[in-house]
N, C-alpha and C positions, 0 to 999 in steps of 0.2 A: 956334235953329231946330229945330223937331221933325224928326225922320226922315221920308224920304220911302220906304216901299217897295214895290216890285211885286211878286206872284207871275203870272207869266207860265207858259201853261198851254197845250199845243197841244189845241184841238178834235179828240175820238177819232183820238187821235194813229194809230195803227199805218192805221186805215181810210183816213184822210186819205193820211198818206202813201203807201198802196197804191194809191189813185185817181189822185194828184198822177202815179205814176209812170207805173199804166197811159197814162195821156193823153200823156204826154210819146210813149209806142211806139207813139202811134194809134187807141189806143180811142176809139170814139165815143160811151159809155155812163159817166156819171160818176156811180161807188159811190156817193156822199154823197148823190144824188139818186135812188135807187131803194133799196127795203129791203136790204139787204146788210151782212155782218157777213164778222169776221176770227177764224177758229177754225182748228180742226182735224177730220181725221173722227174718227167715234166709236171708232175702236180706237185712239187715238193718244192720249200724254199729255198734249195739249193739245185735248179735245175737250170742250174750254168756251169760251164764246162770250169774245174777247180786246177786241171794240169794236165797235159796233153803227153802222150809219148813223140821222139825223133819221127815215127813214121806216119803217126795224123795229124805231125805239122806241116808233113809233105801236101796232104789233101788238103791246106788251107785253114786247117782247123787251128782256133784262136782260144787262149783264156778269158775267159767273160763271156762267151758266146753262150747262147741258148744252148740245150742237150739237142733241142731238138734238133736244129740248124745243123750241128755237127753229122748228125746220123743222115742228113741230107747228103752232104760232104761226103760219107764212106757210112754205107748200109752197112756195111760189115765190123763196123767198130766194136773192139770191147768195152763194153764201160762196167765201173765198179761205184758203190757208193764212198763216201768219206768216215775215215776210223777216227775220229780226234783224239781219241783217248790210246788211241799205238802212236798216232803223230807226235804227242806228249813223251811218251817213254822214249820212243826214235829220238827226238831232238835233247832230253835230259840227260840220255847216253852219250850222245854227241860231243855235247858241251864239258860234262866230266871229262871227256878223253881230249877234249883240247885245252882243260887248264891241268892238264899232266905237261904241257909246255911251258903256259906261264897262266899266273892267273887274274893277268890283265885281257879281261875278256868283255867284253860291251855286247848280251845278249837284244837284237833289236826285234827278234821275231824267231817262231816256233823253227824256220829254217838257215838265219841269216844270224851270223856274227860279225863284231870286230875285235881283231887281239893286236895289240901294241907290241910289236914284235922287236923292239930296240931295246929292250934291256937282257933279251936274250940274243942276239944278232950274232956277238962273238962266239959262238957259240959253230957256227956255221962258214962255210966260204963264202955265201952271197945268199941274198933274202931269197931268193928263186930255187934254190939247194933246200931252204930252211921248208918254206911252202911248199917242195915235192913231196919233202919227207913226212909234212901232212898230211897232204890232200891223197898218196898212195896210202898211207897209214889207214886212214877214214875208207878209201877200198877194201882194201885187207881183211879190214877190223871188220867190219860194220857192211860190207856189198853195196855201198852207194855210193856214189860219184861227186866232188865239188868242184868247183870252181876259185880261186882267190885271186883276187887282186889284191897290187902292190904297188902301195905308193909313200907321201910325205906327208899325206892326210885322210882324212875319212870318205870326202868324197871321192879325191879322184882313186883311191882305193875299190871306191862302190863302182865306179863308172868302167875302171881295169875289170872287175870280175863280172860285169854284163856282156862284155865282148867276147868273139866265141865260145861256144859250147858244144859239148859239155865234158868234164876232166881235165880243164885244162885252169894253164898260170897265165897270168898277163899282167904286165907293171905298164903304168902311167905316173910317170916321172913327172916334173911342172915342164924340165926342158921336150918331154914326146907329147906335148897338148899340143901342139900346131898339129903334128901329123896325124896322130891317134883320137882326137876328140873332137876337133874342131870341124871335121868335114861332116861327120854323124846329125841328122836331122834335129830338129830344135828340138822336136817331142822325144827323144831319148834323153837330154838334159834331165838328172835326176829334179824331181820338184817340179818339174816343169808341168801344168795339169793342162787341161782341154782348155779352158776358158782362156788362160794364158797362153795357150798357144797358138788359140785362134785371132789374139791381139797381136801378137809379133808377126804370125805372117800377112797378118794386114800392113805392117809394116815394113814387109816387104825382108823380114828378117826368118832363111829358111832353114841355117844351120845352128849349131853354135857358136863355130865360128864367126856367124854374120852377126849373133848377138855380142860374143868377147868383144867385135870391135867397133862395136854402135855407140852412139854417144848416151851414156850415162840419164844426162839428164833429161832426154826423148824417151826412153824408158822409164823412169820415173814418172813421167808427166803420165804416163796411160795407165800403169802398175803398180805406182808410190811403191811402199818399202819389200815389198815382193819382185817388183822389178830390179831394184837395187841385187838382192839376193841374188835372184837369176843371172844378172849380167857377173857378181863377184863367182858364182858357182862355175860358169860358162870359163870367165880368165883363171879357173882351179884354185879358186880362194874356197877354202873352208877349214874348219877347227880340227887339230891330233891329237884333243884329247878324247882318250877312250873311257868310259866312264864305266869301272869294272864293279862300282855297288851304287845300287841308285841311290839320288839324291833324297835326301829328308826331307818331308812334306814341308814344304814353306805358305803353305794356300790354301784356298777352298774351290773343292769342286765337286763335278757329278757327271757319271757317264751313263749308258743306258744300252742293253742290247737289243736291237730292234725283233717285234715279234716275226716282220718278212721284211729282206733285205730292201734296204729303201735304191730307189735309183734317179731319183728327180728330185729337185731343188723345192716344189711342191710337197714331199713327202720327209722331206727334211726339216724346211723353217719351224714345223708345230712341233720336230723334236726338240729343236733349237729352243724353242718357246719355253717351252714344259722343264727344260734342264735350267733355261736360263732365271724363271722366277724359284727355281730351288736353291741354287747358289745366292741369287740375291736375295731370299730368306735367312740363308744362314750365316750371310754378310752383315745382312744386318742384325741381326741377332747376337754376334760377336763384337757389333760398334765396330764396323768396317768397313772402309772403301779399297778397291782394288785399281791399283797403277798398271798392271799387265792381265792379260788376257788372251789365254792358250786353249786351239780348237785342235780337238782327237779325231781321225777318223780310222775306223779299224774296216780294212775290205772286208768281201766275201771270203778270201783267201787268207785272211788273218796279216795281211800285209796291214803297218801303223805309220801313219804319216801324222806328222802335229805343223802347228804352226800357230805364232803369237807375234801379236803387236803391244806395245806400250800405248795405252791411251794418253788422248791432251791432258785429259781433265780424269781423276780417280774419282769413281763411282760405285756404289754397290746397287742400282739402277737395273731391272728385270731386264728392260727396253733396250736399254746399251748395250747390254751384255749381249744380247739375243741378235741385235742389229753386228756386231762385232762377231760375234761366230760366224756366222751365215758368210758375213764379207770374206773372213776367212778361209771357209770352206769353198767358197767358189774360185779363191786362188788356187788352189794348189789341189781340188776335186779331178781325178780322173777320168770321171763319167763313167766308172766300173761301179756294179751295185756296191752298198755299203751297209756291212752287220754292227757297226756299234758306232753310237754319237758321245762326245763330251768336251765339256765345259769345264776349264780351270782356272782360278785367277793367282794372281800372287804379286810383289808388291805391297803389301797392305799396309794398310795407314789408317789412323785413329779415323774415326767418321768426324767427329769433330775438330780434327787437323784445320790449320789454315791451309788453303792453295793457292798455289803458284799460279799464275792466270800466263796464259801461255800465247804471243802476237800472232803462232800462224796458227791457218785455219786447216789442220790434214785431212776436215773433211769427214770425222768420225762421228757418229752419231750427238746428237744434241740431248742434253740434260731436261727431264719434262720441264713446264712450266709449275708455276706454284699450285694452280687449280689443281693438275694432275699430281702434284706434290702430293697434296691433302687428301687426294683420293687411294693412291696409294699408301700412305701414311694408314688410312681407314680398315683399308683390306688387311695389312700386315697386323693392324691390330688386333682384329677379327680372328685374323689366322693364328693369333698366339693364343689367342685365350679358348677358340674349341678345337683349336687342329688345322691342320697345311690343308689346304680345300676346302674349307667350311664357305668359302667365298672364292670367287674364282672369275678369268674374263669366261664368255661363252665361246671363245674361239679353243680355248683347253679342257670343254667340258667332252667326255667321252662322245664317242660319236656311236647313236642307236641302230641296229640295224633294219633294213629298210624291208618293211613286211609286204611279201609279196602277194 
């Protein structure tokens, strides 16, 4: 029997649940029925639009946009700030009442799930019977609306529950990718970020469908192994398994919440820097080099996207690591601000391992030379014996504020 799975998706999660709560204290006016959006004001690190109601997507109004912009768009807007600590219990309820079905549950995000729905299937007459009697239930229950898709795997499960909205079911079989997925723009391709998309319509490729049937290895040549991804993602290749208890830490890393939501690749690299000589501190301090190399990025929305490559060569190298993030994060970055950076490696191998010396060249950052060896070699030692900082480059040194 093929897989059964859902991604289950709350309807402008944070908006919803701000209306759901007002009404419960008396409000007579339900957000989801007048233009009304969840931000912050305009001096506040959150003064981007966080989730939009039906009727101030009508005025144009977008997620990620400025507050201000939007009140441009409709003077009239309600807007509220963001609760995170009700968004927490909203979602922790959630979830408890969806492994009253099964507790094959893969939590990916404060709004978003996936449940393996094949080992309860018979259970039902068809997976679309089994998901009403969800997705109505999550009404009833709880006053707020999802979405789920249904498919044979994770993705096109993800890709079903983006198509209309909102309350509704929609399956994406492998054999409804021709009709259902393939005509939708390239930038809807889940993982598909800004940068990569602005290389495929250079190439003249503007759907998905134009990427499912591009030749492989034209895509590689401008994308290497994220073009690979995309084009498998595009023909509805991706993984069913749901992963209901994370994995055990196999690696070392570090993440960081930023103190104001970074939005430029300028305001990123020194996070990247700064995370990246922590991990290679603690790398080397366990007699460790790292084979893989995995970059977090968590939006302003609390949306988590990652993505890893396998290096040529295992490293526990500041420089690599840092150069290896960054490359990462330009893949699959959406150009929406970003509240949290991080670095994780895994793989690990003795430092003093022999390596495998490897014929092709993919291009990944270079190992320093000996001179830089030794200099690092200096600092790390430095850094062990008074403290992580005692020495440092001056490009990670705090930055002073400038007296006016």
């Amino acid at each position: 029997m093929a897989p059964i799975i859902f991604h289950i998706d709350v309807n402008s999660a944070y908006l919803s649940w701000t209306a759901v709560e007002q009404l419960k204290n008396g409000a007579t006016v339900d957000l989801r029925e007048i233009p009304a959006i969840i931000g912050g004001d305009q001096k506040s690190r959150h003064g981007v639009v966080l989730a939009k109601s039906p009727a101030a997507k009508r005025y144009g109004i977008r997620t990620g946009e400025p507050v201000a912009n939007a009140f441009r768009k409709c003077p009239n807007l309600a807007m509220y700030p963001p609760d995170h600590k009700m968004y927490r219990e909203k979602s922790r309820r959630l979830m408890e009442y969806l492994r009253t079905f099964t507790k094959e549950i893969e939590q990916v995000s404060v709004d978003e799930c996936y449940m393996d729905f094949t080992g309860i299937a018979g259970r039902y007459h068809s997976p679309v019977d089994g998901a009403a009697e969800i997705k109505d239930g999550i009404r009833d229950k709880f006053g707020f609306t999802v979405n789920i898709g249904i498919s044979t795997n994770k993705l096109l499960a993800k890709m079903a529950s983006d198509f209309e909205k909102p309350d509704r079911i929609h399956t994406l079989y492998p054999e409804e990718i021709k009709e259902k997925m393939w005509p939708l723009p390239i930038g809807e391709l889940y993982m598909a970020g800004r940068s990569s998309v602005e290389v495929l319509k250079k190439l003249e490729i503007n759907t998905i469908g134009d990427l499912a049937q591009a030749d492989l290895k034209l895509i590689m040549l401008h994308l290497k192994s994220h073009g690979k991804m995309l084009w498998e993602f595009a023909n509805g290749i991706g993984t069913s398994v749901v992963q209901s208890e994370p994995d055990e830490a196999k690696g070392i890393g570090n993440s960081t919440t930023l103190s104001e939501d970074a939005a430029t690749i300028e305001e990123v690299t020194p996070v990247f820097e700064r995370l990246a000589q922590s991990v290679g501190s603690r790398l080397k301090k366990a007699e460790k080099k790292a084979g893989m190399v995995s970059m977090e990025i968590k939006y302003y929305d609390f949306r988590t996207v990652s993505h890893q490559i396998q290096l040529d060569k295992p490293s526990n190298d500041p420089e690599v690591l840092k150069e290896t993030a960054c490359s990462l994060f330009l893949e699959v970055w959406s150009g929406e601000p970003v509240r949290l950076l991080g670095i994780r490696t895994s793989k690990l191998s003795d430092e003093t391992a022999p390596e495998q010396l490897s014929i092709f060249d993919i291009e990944l950052p270079k190992e320093p030379d000996e001179k830089h060896k030794r200099l690092k070699k200096a600092m790390d030692e430095i850094n062990g014996k008074f403290g992580e900082g005692a020495v440092m480059k001056a490009s990670l040194m705090p930055k002073k504020p400038h007296n006016k």
